[in-house]
N, C-alpha and C positions, 0 to 999 in steps of 0.2 A: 484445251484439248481434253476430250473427254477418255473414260477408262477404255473403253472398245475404241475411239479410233487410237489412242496409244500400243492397245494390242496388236491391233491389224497391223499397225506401222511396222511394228517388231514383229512380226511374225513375216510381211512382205521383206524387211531387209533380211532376217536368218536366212529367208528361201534363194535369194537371188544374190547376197555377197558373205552370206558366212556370219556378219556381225550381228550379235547378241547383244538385244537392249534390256537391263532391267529395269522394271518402272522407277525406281531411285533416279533415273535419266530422262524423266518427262520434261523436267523443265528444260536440260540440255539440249534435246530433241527443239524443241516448240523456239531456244533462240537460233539455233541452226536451222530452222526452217523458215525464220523471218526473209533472210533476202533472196530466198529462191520464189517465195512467195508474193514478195512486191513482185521481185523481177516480169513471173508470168501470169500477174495479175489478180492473184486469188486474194481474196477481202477475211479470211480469216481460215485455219488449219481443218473446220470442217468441210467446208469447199475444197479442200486441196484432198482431205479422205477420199471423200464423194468420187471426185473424179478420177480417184487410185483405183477404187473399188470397181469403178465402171468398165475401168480399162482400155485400150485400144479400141 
């Protein structure tokens, strides 16, 4: 995961549940996102930015 989409990430969860990521939690972030990621098919966590960013 690259620095920008680790930022977006933390910045989309502050906005919408409160919780504050510091980068010291990239790796944590990237294995918590492994099974949501198989789960709805995304092939690696910039595919999964992409389509945060896009939005509804």
């Amino acid at each position: 995961m690259t620095p920008e989409d680790f930022s977006f990430l933390a910045r989309l969860l502050r906005r919408r549940s409160g919780l504050s990521l510091a980068p010291a939690k990239l790796e944590l972030v990237t294995r918590r996102l492994a099974p949501v990621m198989r789960r709805f098919g995304f092939r690696d966590t910039a595919v999964l930015v992409r389509e945060l960013r896009l939005g509804p």
